[in-house]
N, C-alpha and C positions, 0 to 999 in steps of 0.2 A: 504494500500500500504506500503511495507515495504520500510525501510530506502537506501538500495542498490539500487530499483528502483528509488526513488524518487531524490539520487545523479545524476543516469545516467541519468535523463531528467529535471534536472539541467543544469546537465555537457552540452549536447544535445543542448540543448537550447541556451546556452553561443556561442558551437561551429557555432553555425549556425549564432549567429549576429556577429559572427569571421571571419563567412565564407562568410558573405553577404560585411560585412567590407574591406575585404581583395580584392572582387571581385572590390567593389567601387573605393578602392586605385588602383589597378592594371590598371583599366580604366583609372583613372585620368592620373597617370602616361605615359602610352600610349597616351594618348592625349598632354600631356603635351612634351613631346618630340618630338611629330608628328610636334606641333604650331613650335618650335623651329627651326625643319630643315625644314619646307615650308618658313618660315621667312627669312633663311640663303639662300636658293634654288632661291627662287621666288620674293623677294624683295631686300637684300645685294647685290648677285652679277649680276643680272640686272644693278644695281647703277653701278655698278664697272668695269663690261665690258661692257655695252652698245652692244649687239650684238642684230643686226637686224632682226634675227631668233632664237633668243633665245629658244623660246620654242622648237622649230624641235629640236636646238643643246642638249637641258635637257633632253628632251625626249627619245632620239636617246641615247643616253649616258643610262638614266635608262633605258631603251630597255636592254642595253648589260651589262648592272651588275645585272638586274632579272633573262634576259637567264641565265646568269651564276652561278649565286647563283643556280637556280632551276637544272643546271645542275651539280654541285657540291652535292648536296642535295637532291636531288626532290622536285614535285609540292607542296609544303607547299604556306598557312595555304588549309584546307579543308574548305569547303564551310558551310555555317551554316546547311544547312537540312542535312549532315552526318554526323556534330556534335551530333545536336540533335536525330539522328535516332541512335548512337550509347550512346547516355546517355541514351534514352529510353530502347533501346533493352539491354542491359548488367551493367546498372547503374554506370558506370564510364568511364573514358574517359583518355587512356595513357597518360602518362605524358613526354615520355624518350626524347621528341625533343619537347619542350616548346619554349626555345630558339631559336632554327632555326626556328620554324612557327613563333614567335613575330618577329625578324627580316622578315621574306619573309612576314609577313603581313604590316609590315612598309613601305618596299622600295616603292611598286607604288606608298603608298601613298604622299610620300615626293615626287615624280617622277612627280608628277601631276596626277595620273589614276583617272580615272571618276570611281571608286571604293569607297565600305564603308570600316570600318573599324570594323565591325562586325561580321564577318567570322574567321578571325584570334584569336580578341579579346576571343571569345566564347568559343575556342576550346584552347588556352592558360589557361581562369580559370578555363573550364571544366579539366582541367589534372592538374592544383593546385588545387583546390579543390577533387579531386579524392586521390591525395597525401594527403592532411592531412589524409583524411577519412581510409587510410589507415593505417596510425601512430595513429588511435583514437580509430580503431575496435574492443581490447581489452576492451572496454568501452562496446561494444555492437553492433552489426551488422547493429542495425538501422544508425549508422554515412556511413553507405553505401550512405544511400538519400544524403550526402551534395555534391556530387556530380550536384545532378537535383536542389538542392537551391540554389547552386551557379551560374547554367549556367542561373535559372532564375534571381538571382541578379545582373547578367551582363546585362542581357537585360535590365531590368531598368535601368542600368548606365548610357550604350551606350545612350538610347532612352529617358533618363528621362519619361520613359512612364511606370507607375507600373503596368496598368494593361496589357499592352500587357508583359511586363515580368515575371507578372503570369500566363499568361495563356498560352502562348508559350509553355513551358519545361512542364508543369502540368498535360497537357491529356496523359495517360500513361505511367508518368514516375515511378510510383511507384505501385506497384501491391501489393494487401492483401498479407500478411502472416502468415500461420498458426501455424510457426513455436515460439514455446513459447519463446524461446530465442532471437528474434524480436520484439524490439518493434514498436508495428503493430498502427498508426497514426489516428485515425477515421480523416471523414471528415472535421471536424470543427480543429480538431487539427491540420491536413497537412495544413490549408487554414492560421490560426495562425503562423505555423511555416515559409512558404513561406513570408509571410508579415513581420516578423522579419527578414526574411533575406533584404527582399528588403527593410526598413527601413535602415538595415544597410550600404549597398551597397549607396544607396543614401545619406545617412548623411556622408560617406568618403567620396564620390565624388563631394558633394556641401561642406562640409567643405572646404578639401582641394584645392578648387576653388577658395573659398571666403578667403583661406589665401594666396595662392600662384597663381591664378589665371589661368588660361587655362582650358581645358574640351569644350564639345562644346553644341550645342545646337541651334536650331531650331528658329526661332521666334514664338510665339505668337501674333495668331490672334485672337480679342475680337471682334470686331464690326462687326455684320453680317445683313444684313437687306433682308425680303426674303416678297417682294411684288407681283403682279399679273405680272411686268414684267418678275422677275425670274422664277418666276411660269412657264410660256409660255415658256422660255429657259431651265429648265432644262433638256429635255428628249436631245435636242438638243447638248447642252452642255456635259454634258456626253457622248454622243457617240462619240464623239470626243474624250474625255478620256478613253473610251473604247477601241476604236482604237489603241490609243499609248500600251495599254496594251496586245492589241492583235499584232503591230507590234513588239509587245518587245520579243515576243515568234518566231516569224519571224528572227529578226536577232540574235537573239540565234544561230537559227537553223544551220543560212549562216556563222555566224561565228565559228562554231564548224565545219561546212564542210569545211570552210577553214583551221584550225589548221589541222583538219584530212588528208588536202591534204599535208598540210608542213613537216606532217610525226613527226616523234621523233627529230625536232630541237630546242631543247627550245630558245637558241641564238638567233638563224633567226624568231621564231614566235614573241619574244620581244622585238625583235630593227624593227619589221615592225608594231608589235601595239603600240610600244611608233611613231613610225614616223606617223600616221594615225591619232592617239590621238591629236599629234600635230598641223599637217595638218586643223583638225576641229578645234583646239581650237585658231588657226590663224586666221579662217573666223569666229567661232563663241565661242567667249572666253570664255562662261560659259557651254562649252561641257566638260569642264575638272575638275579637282577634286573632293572631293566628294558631294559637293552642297550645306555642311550645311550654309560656311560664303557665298556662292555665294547667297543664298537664300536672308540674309539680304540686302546685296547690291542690288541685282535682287528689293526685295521690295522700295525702294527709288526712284530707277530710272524708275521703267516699263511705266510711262506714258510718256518717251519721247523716248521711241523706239518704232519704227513701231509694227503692232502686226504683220507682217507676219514673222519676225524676232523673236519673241517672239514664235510664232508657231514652227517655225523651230530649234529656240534654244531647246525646248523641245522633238520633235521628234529627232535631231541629239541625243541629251546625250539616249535617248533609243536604240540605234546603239553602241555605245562610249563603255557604259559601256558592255555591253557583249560581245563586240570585245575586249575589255582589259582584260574581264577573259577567253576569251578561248586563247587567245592568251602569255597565260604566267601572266598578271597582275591580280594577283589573291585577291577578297575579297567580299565583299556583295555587296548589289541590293538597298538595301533599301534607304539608304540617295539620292542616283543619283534619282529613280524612283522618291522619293516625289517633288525632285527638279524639272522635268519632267513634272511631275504634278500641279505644282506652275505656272512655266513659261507657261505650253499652257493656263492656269487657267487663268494668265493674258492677253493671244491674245486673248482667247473670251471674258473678258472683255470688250477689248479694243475696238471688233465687234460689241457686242451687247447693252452696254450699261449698263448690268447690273451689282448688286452691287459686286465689287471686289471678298470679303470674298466669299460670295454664290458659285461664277464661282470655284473658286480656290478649296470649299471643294467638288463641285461636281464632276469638273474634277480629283482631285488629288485621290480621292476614288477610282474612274473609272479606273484609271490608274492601281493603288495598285489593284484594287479587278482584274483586267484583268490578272498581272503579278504575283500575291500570290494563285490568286485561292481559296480563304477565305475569303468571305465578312467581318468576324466577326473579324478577325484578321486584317484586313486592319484598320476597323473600329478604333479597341483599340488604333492600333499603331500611327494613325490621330490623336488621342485627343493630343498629343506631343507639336501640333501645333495649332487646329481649337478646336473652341470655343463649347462647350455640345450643344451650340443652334443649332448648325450645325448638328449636329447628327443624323434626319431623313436624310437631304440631302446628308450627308455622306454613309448612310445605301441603298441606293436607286442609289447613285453612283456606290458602291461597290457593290453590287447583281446585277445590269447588265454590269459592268464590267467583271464579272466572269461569268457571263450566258452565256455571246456571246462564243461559240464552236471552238473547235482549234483543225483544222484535225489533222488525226492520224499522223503524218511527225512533226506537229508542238509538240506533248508531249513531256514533257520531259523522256528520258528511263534514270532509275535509273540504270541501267548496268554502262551507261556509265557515267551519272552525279555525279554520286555517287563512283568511283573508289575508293580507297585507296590510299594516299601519294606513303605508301612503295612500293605497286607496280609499280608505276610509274618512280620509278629512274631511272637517264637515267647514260649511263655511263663515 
């Protein structure tokens, strides 16, 4: 191997724990500002005005600076699956409006939206990372991939989960090339360079945690105990998680016929999803945000709320959040669903008797595998939370969660889920 080559996959190399690096800082920071203004939002001026409807009045308010931003703008960030179908199909991802998707990906979230923050996040490092690769391709064609290592360094970030953020972005994003002027990655080498990036992503993202503190994060569950009782529960218990997952495709559906009735108003579709958002999160206060701190809190108290409450806490946020994103509040699925899947995890507990952890990984898979459509992928992204023990119960969640059939009305069409920002402006 001559010396020119073995520079550029050097250089290569560097760029990619630069790029994994960069993606980790970007997360933090985004989280890091996120904590700041729900803190200001949601605890300060509570204290300070004491209003009785506080939530309606937050709500109603971010309603009508989303409308308006999206109508100033358009519908920014894009949703994670047209991130990733456009990293895959064209190996990078615009960059010219980063800024306005990071802000339209912020507001619900400070707003209270029963939203992730993964949708935005994705498609901001997908188009910095795109940029570098740009300014580096003089080096060689292959810094085109840091585009697909970067949007998978984000996923680890987001999820602190390495392997669902390798394996996410991974399955075709990058195709042989025959071209000599490419350098072309065997297997074992793309598998090396994705794990450097997500090493790096991770080591920003918990450093600067552990120095300046914010980022967020899931709880960990260890103790799982799967006896003859759980045994008898499981089939039972999942279908119930299956359920939520197959409702969750239901109010998809209604709540997309309802924006499509509201016509082109983005104003009016988000001062009536922030007022709705609200509404639920009056009667049932953990329908709101996006579940990661509710989760820990949800974990302390579950045994002293009824579990019909606990049921219903987690079928409401399967409504909540797809009502927020057709309705203008726009961002990811995933943090609400697992919360979804926590809370009903604990009303069959609370039923049956059996062990905590077991319910929770059975259901929460069930859910995930019903609304992702990927047992395998629900799977990875579980481990975040639940313990490797869990892992048949998890696998067995998920494949009949995605098994159970969702008429033709209930698919989703990539026509429409899938639009483009730019076409969407409104004027």
């Amino acid at each position: 191997m001559d010396s020119h080559k073995i520079r550029n996959r050097a250089l290569f190399l560097a760029a990619v724990v630069f790029t994994g690096a960069l993606a980790g800082a970007f997360v933090w920071a985004f989280f890091f500002l996120m904590n700041i203004g729900l803190n200001f939002i949601w605890k300060t001026l509570p204290e300070k005005t004491g209003f009785a409807f506080f939530p309606l009045v937050v709500c109603i308010v971010g309603g009508l600076v989303i409308g308006l931003y999206e109508k100033r703008f358009g519908p920014y960030p894009e949703d994670l699956n047209s991130v990733m179908k456009k990293v895959k199909e064209n190996g990078r991802y615009e960059y010219s409006d980063i800024g306005v998707s990071s802000v339209a990906a912020l507001l619900p979230l400070l707003f209270g939206g029963s939203i992730g923050p993964e949708a935005g996040l994705t498609g901001a490092i997908a188009g910095l990372c795109t940029w570098v690769g740009d300014r580096m391709k003089r080096f060689g064609s292959d810094f085109k991939n840091l585009t697909s290592i970067g949007t998978s360094a984000a996923l680890s970030a987001i999820f602190t989960a390495p392997l669902f953020g390798f394996a996410a972005p991974i399955y075709g994003s990058c195709e042989d090339n025959q071209d000599d002027d490419v350098l072309v990655l065997p297997k074992t080498s793309k598998i090396v360079v994705y794990l450097c990036a997500i090493a790096g992503a991770l080591g920003a993202f918990m450093g600067l945690g552990a120095l300046f503190g914010g980022g967020m994060g899931l709880p960990r569950f260890t103790d799982i105990s799967i006896g003859a009782v759980e045994l008898v529960w499981l089939l039972p218990i999942t279908l119930v998680g299956a359920a939520g997952g197959w409702l969750y495709h239901l109010f998809d559906r209604f709540s997309l016929g309802f924006s499509t009735l509201l016509g082109d108003r983005p104003v009016v579709k988000a001062v009536i999803g922030g007022a709705v958002l609200a509404s639920c999160g009056m009667v049932l206060p953990f329908t709101m945000f996006a579940g990661e701190s509710q989760v820990h809190t949800l974990s302390g108290i579950w045994m002293t709320m009824p579990a019909l409450v606990l049921l219903l806490t987690g079928f409401a946020k399967l409504f909540t959040t797809p009502f927020c994103i057709r309705t203008g509040w726009r961002g990811g699925h995933f943090f609400p669903v697992i919360f979804s899947g926590i809370s009903i995890g604990y009303g069959c507990a609370m039923l049956t008797g059996a062990d905590p952890v077991f319910c929770l990984c059975a259901c929460t898979a069930a859910v995930c595998g019903g609304v992702m459509r990927q047992p395998l992928m629900a799977v990875l992204l579980l481990f975040l939370c639940f313990p490797v023990k869990g892992v048949v119960v998890m696998l067995v969640g998920a494949i009949i969660g995605s098994a159970i059939p969702l008429p033709g009305f209930l698919k989703p069409d990539p026509e429409i889920d899938n639009l483009k920002p730019s076409s969407l402006k409104t004027d």
